[in-house]
OpenMM code with the backbone's topology and positions (N, CA, C; nanometers):
from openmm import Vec3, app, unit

residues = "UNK UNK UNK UNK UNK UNK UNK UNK UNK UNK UNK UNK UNK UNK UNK UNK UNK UNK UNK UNK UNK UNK UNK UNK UNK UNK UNK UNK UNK UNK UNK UNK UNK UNK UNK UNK UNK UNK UNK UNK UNK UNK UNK UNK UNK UNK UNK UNK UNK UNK UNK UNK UNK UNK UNK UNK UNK UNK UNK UNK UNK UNK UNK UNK UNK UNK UNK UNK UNK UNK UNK UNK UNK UNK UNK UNK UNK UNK UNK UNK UNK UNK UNK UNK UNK UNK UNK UNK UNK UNK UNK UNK UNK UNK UNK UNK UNK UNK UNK UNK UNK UNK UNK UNK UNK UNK UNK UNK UNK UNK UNK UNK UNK UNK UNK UNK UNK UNK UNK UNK UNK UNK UNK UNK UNK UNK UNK UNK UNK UNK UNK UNK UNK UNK UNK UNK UNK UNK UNK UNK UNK UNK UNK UNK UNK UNK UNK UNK UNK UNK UNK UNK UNK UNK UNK UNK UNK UNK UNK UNK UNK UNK UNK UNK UNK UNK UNK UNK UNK UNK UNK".split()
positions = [
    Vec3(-3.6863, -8.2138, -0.4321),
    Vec3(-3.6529, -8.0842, -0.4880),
    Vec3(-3.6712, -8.0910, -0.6392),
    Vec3(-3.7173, -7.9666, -0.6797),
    Vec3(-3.7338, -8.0015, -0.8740),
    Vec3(-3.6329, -7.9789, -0.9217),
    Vec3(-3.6290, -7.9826, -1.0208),
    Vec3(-3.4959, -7.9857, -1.1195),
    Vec3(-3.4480, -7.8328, -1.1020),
    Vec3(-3.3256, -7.8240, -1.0553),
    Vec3(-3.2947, -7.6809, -1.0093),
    Vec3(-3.1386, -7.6597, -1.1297),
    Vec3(-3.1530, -7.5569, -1.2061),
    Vec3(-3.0094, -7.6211, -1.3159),
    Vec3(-2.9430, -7.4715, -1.2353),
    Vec3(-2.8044, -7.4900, -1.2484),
    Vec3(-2.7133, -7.3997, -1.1772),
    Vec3(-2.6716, -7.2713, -1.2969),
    Vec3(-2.6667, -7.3393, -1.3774),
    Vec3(-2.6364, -7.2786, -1.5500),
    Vec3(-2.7674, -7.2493, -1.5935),
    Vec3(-2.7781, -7.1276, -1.7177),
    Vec3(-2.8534, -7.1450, -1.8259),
    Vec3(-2.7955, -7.1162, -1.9825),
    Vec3(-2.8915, -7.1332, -2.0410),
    Vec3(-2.8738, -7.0857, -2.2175),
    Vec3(-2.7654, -6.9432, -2.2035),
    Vec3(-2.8547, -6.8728, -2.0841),
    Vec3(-2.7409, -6.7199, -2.1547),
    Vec3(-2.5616, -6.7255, -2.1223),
    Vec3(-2.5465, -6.8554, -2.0159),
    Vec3(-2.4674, -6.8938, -1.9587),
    Vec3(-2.3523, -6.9019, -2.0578),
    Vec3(-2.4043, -7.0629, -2.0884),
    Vec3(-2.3822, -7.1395, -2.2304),
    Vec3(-2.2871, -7.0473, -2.3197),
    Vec3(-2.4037, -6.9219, -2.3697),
    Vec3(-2.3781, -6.8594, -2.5180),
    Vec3(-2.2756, -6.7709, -2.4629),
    Vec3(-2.2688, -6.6944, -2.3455),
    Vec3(-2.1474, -6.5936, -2.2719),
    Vec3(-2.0357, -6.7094, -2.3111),
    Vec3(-1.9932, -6.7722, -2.2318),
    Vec3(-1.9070, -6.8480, -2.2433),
    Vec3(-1.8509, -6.9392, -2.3246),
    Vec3(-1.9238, -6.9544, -2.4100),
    Vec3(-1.8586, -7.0448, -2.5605),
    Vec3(-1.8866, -6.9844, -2.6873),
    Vec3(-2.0131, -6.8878, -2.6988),
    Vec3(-1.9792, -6.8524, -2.8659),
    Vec3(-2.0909, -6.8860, -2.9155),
    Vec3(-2.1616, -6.9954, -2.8842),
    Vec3(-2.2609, -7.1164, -2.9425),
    Vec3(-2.3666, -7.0322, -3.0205),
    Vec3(-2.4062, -7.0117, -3.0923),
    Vec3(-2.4649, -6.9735, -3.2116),
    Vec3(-2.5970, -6.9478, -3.0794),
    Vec3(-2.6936, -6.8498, -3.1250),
    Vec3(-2.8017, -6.8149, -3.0763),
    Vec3(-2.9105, -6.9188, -3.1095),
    Vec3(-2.8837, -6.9478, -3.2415),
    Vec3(-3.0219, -7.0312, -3.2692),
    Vec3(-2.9903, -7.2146, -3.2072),
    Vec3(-2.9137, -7.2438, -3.1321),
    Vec3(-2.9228, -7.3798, -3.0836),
    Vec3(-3.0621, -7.3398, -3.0143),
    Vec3(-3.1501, -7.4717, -2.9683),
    Vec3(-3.2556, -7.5192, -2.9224),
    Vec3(-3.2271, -7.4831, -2.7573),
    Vec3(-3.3513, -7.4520, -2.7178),
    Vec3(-3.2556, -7.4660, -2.5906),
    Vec3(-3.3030, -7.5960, -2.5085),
    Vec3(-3.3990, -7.6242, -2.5504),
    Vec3(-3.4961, -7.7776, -2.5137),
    Vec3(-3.3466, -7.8774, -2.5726),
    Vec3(-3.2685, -7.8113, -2.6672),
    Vec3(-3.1738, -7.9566, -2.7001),
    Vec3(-3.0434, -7.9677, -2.6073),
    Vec3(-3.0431, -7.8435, -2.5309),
    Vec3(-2.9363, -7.8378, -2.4671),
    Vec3(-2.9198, -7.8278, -2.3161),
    Vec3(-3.0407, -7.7942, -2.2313),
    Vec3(-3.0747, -7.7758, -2.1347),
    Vec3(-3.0830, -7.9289, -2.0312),
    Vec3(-3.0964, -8.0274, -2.0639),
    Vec3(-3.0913, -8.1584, -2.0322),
    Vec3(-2.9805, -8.1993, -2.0154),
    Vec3(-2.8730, -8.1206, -2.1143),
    Vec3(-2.7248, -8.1771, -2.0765),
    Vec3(-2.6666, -8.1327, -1.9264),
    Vec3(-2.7421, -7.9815, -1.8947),
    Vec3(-2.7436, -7.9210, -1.7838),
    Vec3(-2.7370, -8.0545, -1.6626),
    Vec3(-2.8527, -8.0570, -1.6337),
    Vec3(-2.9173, -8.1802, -1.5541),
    Vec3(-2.7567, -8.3211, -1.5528),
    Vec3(-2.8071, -8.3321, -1.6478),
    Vec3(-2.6713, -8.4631, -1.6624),
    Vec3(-2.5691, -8.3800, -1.5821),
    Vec3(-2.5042, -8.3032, -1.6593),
    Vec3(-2.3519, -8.2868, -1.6139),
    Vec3(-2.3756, -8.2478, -1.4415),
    Vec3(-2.4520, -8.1802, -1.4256),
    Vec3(-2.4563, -8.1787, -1.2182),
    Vec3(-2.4955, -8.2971, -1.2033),
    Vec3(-2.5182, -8.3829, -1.2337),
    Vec3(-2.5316, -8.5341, -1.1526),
    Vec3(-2.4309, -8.6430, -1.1651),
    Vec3(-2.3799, -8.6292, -1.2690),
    Vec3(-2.2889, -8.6934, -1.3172),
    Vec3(-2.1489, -8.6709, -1.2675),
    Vec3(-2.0932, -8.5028, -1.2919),
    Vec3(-2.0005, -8.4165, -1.2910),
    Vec3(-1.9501, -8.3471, -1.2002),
    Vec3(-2.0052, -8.3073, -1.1473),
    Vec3(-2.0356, -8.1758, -1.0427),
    Vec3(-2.1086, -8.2344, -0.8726),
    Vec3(-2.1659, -8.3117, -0.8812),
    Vec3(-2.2225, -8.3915, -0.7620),
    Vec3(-2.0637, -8.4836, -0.7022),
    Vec3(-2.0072, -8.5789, -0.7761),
    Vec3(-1.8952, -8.5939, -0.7150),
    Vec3(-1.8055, -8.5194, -0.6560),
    Vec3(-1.7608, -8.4230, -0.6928),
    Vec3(-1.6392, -8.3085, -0.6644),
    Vec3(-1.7724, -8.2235, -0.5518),
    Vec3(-1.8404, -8.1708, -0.5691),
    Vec3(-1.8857, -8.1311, -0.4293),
    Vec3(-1.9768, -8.2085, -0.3172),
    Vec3(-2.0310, -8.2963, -0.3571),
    Vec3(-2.1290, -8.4192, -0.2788),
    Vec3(-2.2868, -8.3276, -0.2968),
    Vec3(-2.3482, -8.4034, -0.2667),
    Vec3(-2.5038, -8.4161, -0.2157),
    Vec3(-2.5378, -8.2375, -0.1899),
    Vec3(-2.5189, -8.2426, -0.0665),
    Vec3(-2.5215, -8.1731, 0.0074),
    Vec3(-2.5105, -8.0353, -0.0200),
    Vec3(-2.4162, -8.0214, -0.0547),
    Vec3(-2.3699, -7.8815, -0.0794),
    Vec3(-2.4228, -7.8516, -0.2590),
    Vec3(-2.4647, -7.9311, -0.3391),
    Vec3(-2.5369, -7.9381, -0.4615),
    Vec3(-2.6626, -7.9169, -0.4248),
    Vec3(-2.7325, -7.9645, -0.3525),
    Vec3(-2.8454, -7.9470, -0.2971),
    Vec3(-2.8671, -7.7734, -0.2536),
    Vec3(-2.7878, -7.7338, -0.1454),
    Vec3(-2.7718, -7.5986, -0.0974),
    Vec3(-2.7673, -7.4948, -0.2191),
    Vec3(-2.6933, -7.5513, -0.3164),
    Vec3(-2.6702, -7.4250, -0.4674),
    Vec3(-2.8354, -7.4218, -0.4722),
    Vec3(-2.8644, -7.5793, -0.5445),
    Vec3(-2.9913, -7.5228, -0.5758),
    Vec3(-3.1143, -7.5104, -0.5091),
    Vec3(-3.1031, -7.5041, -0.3805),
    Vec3(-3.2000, -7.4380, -0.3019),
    Vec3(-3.1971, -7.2336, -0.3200),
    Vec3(-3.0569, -7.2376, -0.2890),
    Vec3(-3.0563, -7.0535, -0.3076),
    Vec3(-3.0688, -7.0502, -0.3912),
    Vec3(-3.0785, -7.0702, -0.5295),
    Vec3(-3.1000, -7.0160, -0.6912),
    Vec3(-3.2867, -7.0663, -0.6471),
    Vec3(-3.3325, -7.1405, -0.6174),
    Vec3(-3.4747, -7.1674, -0.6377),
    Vec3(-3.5385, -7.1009, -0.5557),
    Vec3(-3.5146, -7.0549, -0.4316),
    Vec3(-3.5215, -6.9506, -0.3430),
    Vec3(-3.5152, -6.8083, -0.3706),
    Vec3(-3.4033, -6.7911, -0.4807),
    Vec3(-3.3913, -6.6613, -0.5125),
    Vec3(-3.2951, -6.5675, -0.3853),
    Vec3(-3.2442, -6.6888, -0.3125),
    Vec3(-3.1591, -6.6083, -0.2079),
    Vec3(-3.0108, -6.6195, -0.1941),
    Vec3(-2.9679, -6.6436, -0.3629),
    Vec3(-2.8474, -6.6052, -0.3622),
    Vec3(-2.7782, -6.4664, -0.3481),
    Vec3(-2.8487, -6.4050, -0.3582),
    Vec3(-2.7963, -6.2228, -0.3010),
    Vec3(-2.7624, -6.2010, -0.2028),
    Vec3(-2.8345, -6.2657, -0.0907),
    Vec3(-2.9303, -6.2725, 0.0150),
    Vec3(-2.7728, -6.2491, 0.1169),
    Vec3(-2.7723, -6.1342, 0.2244),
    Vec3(-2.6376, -6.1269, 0.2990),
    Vec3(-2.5895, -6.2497, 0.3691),
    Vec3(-2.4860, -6.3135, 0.3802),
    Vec3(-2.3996, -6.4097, 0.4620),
    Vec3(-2.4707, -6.5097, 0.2894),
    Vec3(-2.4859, -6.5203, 0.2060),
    Vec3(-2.4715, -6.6330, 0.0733),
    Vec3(-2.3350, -6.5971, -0.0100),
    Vec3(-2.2782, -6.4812, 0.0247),
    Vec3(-2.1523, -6.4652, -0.0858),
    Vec3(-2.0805, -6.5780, -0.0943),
    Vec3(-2.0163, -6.6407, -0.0419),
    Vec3(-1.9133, -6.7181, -0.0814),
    Vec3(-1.9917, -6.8387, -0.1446),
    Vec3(-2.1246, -6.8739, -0.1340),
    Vec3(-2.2124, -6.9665, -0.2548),
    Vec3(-2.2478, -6.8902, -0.3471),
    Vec3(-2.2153, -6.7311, -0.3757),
    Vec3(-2.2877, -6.7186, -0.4848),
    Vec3(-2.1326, -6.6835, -0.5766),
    Vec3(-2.0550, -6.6940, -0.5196),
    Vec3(-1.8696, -6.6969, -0.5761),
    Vec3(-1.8413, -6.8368, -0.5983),
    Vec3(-1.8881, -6.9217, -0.5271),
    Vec3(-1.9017, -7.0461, -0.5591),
    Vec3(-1.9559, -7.1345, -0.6974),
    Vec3(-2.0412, -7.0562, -0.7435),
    Vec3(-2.1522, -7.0965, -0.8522),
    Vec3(-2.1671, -7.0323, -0.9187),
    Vec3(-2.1191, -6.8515, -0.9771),
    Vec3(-2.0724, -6.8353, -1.0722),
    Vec3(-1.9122, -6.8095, -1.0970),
    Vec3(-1.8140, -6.8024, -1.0043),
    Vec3(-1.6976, -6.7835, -1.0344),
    Vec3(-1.6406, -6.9477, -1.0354),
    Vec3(-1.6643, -7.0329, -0.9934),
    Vec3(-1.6264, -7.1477, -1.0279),
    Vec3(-1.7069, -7.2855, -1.1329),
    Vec3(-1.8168, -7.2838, -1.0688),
    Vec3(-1.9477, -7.4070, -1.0771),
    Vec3(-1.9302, -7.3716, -1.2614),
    Vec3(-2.0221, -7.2473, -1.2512),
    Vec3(-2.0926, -7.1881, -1.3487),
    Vec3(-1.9449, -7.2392, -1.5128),
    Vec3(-1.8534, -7.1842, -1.5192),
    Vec3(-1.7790, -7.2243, -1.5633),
    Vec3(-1.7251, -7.3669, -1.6351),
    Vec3(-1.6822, -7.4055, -1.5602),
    Vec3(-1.6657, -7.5763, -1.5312),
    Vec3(-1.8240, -7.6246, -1.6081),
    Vec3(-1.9729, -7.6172, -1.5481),
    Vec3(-2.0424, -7.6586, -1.5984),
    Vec3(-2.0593, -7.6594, -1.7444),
    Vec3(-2.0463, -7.5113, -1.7974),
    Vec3(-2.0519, -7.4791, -1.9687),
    Vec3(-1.9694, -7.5753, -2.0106),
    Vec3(-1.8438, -7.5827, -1.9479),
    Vec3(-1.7654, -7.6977, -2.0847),
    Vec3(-1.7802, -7.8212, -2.0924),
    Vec3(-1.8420, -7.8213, -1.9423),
    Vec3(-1.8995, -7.9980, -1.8880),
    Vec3(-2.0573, -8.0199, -2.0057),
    Vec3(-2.1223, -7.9733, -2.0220),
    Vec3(-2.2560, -7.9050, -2.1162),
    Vec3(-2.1779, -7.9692, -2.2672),
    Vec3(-2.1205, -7.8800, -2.2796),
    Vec3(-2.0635, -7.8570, -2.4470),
    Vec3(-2.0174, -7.9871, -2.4671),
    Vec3(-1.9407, -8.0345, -2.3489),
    Vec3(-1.8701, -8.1867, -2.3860),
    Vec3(-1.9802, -8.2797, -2.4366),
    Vec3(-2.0140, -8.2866, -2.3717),
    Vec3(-2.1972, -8.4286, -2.2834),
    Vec3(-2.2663, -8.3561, -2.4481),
    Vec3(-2.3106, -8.2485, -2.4894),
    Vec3(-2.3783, -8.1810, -2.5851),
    Vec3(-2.3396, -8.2084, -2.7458),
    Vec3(-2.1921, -8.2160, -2.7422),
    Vec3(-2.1654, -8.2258, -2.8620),
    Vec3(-2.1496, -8.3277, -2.9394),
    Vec3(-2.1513, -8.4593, -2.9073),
    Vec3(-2.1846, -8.5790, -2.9842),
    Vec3(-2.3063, -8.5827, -3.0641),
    Vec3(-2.3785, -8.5057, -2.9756),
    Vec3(-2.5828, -8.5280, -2.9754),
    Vec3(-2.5760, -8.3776, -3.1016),
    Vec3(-2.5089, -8.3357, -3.1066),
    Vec3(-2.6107, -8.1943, -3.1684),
    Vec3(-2.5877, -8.1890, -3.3047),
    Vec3(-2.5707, -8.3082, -3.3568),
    Vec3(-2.5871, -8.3360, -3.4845),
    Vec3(-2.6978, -8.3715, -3.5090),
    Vec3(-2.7673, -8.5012, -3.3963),
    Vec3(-2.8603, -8.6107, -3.4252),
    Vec3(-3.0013, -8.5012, -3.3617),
    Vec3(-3.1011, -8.5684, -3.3809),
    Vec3(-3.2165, -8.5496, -3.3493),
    Vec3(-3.3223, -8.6981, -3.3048),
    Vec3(-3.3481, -8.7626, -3.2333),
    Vec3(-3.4162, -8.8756, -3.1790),
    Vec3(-3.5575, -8.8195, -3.1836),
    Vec3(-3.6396, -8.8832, -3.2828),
    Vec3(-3.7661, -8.8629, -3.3159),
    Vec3(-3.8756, -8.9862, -3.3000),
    Vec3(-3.9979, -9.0162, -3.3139),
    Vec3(-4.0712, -9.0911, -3.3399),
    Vec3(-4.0418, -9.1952, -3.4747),
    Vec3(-3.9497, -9.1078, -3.5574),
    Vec3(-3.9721, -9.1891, -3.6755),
    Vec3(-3.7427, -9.2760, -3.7100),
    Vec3(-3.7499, -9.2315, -3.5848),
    Vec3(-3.6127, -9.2972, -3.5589),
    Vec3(-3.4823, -9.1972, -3.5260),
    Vec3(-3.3734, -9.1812, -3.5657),
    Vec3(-3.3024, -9.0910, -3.5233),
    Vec3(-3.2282, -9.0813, -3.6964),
    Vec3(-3.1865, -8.9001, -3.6865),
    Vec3(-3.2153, -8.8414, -3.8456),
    Vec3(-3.0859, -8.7686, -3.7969),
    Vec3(-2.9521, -8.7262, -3.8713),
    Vec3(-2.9013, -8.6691, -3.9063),
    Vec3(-2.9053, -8.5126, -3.9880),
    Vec3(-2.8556, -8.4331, -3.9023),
    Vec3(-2.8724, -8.3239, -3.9382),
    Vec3(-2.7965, -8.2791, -4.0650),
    Vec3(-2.8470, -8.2047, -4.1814),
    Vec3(-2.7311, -8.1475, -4.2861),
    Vec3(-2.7336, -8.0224, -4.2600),
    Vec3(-2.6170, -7.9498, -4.3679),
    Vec3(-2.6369, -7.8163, -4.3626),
    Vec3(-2.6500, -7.7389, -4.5134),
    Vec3(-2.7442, -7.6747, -4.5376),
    Vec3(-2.7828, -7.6311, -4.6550),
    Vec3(-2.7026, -7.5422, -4.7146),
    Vec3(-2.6160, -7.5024, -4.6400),
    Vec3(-2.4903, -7.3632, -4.6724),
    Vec3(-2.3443, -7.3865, -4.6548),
    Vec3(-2.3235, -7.5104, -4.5826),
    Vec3(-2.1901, -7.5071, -4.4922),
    Vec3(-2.1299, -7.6621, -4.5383),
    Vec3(-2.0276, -7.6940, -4.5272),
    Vec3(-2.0107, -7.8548, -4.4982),
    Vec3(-2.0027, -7.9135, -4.3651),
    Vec3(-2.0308, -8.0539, -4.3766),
    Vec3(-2.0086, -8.1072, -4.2416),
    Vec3(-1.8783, -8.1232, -4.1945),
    Vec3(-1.8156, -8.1007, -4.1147),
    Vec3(-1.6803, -8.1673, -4.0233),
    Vec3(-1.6582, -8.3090, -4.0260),
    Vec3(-1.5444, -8.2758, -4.0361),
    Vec3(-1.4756, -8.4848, -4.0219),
    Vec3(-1.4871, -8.4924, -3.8593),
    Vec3(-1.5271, -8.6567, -3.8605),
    Vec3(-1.5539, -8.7221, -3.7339),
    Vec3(-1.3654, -8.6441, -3.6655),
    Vec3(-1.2761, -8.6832, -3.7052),
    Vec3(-1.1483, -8.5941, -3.6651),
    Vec3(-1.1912, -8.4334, -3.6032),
    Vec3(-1.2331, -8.3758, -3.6735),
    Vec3(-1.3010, -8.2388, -3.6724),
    Vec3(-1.3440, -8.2035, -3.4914),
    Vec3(-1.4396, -8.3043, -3.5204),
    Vec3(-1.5208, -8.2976, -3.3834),
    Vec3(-1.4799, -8.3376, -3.2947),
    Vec3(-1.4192, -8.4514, -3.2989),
    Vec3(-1.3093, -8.4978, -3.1697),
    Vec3(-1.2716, -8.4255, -3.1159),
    Vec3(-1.1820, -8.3056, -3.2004),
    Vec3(-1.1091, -8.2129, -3.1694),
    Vec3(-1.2016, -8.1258, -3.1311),
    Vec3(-1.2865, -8.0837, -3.1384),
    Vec3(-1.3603, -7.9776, -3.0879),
    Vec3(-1.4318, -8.0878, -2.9009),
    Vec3(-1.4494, -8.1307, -2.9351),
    Vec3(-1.5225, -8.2142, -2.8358),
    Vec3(-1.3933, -8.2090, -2.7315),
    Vec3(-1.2626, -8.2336, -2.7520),
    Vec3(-1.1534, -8.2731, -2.6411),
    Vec3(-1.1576, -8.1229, -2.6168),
    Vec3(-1.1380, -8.0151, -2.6776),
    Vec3(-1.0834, -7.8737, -2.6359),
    Vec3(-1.2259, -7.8604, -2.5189),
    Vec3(-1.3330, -7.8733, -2.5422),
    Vec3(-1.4404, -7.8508, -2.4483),
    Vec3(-1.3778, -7.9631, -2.3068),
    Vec3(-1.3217, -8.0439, -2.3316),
    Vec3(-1.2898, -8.1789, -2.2425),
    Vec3(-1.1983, -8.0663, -2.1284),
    Vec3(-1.1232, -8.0050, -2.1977),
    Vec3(-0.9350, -7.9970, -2.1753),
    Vec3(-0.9940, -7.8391, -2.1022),
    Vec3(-1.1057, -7.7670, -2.1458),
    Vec3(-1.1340, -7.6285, -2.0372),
    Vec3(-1.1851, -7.6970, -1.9156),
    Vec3(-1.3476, -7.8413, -1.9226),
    Vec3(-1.3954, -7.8308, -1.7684),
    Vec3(-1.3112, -7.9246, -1.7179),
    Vec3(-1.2032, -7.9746, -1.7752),
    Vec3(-1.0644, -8.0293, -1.6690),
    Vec3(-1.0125, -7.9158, -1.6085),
    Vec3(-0.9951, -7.7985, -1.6950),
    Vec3(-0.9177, -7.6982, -1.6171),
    Vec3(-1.0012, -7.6314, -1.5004),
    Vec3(-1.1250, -7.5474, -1.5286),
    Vec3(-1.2220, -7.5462, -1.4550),
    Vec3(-1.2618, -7.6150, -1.3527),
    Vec3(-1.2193, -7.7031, -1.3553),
    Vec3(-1.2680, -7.7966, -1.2315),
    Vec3(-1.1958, -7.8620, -1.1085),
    Vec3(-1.0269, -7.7882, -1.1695),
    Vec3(-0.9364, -7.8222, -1.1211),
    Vec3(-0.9479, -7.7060, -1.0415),
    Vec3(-0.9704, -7.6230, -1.1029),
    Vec3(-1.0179, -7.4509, -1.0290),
    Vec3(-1.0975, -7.4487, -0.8877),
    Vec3(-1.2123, -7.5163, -0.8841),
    Vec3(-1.3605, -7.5636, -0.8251),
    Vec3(-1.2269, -7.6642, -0.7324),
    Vec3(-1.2151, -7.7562, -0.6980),
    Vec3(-1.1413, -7.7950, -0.6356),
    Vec3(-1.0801, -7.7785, -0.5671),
    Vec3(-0.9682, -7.6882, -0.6215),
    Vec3(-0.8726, -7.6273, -0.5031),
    Vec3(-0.9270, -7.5048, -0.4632),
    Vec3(-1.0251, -7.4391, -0.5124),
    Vec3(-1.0968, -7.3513, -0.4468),
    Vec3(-1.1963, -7.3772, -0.3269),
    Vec3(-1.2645, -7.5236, -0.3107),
    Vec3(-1.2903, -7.6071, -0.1822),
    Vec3(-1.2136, -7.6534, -0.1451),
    Vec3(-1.0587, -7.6827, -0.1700),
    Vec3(-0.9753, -7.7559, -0.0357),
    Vec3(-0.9622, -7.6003, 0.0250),
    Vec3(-0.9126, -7.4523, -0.0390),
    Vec3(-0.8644, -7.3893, 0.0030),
    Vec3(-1.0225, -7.3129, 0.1179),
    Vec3(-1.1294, -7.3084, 0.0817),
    Vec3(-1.2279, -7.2990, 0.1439),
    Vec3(-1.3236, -7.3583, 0.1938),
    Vec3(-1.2950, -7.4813, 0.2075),
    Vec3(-1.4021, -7.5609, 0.2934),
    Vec3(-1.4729, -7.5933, 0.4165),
    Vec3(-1.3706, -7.4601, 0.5120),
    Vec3(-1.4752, -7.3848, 0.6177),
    Vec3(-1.5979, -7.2939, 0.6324),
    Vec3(-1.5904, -7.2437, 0.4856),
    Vec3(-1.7212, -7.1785, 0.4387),
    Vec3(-1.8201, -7.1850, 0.3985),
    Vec3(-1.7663, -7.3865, 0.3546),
    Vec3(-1.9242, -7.4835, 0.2848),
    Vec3(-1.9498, -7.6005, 0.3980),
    Vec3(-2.0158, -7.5586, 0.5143),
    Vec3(-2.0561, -7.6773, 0.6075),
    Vec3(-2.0905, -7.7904, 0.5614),
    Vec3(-2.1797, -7.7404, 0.4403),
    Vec3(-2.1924, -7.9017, 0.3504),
    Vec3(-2.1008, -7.9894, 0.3202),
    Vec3(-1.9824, -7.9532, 0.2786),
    Vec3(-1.8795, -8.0449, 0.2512),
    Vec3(-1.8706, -8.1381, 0.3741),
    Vec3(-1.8714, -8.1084, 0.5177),
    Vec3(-1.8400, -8.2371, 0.5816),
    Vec3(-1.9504, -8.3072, 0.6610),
    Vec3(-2.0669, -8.2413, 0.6091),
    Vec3(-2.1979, -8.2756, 0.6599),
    Vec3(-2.1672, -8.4729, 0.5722),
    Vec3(-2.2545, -8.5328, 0.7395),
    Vec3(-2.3299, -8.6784, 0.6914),
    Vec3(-2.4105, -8.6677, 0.5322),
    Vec3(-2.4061, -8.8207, 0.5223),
    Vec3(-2.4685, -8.8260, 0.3490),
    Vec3(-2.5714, -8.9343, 0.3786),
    Vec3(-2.6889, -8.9333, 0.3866),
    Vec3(-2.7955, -9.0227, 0.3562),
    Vec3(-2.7759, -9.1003, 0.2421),
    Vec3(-2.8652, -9.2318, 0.2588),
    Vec3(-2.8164, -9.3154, 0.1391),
    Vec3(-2.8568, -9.2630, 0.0424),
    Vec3(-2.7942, -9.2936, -0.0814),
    Vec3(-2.8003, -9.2423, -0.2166),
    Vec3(-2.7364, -9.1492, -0.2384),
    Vec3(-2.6786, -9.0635, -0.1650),
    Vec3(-2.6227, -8.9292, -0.2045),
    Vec3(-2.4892, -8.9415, -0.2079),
    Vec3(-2.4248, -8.8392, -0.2663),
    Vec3(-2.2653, -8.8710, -0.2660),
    Vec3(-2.1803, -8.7553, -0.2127),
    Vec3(-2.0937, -8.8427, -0.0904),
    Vec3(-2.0340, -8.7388, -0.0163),
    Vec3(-1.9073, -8.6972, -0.0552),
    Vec3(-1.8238, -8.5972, -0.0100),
    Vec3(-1.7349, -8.5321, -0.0298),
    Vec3(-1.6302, -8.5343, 0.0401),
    Vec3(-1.6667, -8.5663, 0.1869),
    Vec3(-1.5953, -8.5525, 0.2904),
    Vec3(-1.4090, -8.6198, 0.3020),
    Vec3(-1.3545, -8.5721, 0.3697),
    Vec3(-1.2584, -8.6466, 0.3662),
    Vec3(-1.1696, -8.6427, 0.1851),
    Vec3(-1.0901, -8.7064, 0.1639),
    Vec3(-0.9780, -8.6392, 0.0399),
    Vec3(-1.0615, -8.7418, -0.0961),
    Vec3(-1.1773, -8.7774, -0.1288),
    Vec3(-1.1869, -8.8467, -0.2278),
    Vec3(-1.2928, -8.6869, -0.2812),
    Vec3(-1.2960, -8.6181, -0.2458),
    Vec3(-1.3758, -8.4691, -0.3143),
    Vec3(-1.2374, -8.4263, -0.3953),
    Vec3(-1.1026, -8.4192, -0.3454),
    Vec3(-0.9860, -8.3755, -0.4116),
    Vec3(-0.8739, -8.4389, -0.4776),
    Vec3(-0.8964, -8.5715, -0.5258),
    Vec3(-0.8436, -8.6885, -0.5871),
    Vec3(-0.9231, -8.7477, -0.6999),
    Vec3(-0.8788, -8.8016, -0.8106),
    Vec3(-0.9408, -8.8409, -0.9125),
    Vec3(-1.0104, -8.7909, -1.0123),
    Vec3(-0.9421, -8.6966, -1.0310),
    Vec3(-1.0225, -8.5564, -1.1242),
    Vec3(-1.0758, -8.6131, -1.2830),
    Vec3(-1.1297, -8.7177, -1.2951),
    Vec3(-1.1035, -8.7880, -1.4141),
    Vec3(-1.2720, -8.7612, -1.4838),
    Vec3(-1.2786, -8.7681, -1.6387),
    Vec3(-1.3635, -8.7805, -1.7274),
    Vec3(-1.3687, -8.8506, -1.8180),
] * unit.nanometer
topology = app.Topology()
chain = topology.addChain("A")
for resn in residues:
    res = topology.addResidue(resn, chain)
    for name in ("N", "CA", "C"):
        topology.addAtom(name, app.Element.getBySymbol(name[0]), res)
C-alpha cells in the first residue's frame, strides 16, 4: 500500500494555529512517523490499514463507512496533529542539508529558550495524551464496529487484540 497519511497540512493549521508559511515537505513526514510509531500500536495493523485504504479509495463517505469516518476525524485526526507537532517540533528549527545541518534565525523576532520549547513541546505532549486517551476508550467502548481490532496479525504487523490496545498509554 503507498504511503496513505490520515492527516494533512489543512489539518495541522485547523487545529494548532501553525503559521501558514511552515513547509509542508517539512512537516508531512512527521505524519508518516507518528501513524507508525503512535497510532499503529493503539489500533494495530489492521484496522490502520482499513483507514487508509478508505481515504485512498475515496470511500470514506461511502454508506455503512460512518463509524471509520468518526473514527478518523473525530478521534485519529486529532490525537495525530499533536502527535505531528510533538515528533515536529524539535526539528523545525534545524534544516539537514548537503552542506551539514544549519540552524534557523529570525530576522524580526528572538529565539526561545531551550526552557521555552520544552514547554511548548510537553503542552503538544499533554493534548495527544489526552486525545488518545479519547481514541481508546472510544475503541474499548466500540470495538464491535472495527472487525479489525480482533482480526489475526501476520508477521510484522502489530495487533490490538485482547487488553494490550487499552493499557500502556505511554510516550
Amino acid at each position: 500500500m503507498s504511503e496513505v497519511l490520515l492527516i494533512n497540512r489543512d489539518d495541522i493549521m485547523r487545529l494548532t494555529g501553525l503559521n501558514g508559511n511552515i513547509d509542508e515537505d517539512k512537516i508531512l513526514p512527521h505524519v508518516n512517523t507518528a501513524q507508525d510509531i503512535h497510532l499503529q500500536p493503539i489500533i494495530g495493523t489492521k484496522l490502520l490499514e482499513k483507514c487508509k485504504q478508505l481515504i485512498e479509495d475515496d470511500e470514506l463517505d461511502d454508506s455503512g463507512n460512518e463509524y471509520y469516518k468518526a473514527l478518523i476525524y473525530n478521534y485519529i485526526t486529532p490525537m495525530l496533529v499533536f502527535l505531528v507537532m510533538w515528533d515536529f517540533m524539535p526539528f523545525m528549527m534545524y534544516e539537514i542539508a548537503n552542506g551539514g545541518i544549519f540552524q534557523h534565525n529570525s530576522d524580526n523576532g528572538n529565539s526561545p529558550t531551550k526552557e521555552e520549547v520544552d514547554s511548548l513541546i510537553q503542552r503538544f505532549k499533554d493534548k495527544a495524551d489526552f486525545y488518545g486517551n479519547r481514541l481508546t476508550g472510544y475503541l474499548c467502548d466500540n470495538s464491535n464496529r472495527f472487525p479489525e481490532l480482533s482480526q489475526g496479525t501476520s508477521q510484522g504487523e502489530l495487533s490490538n487484540s485482547g487488553q494490550d490496545i487499552f493499557f500502556g498509554w505511554n510516550f
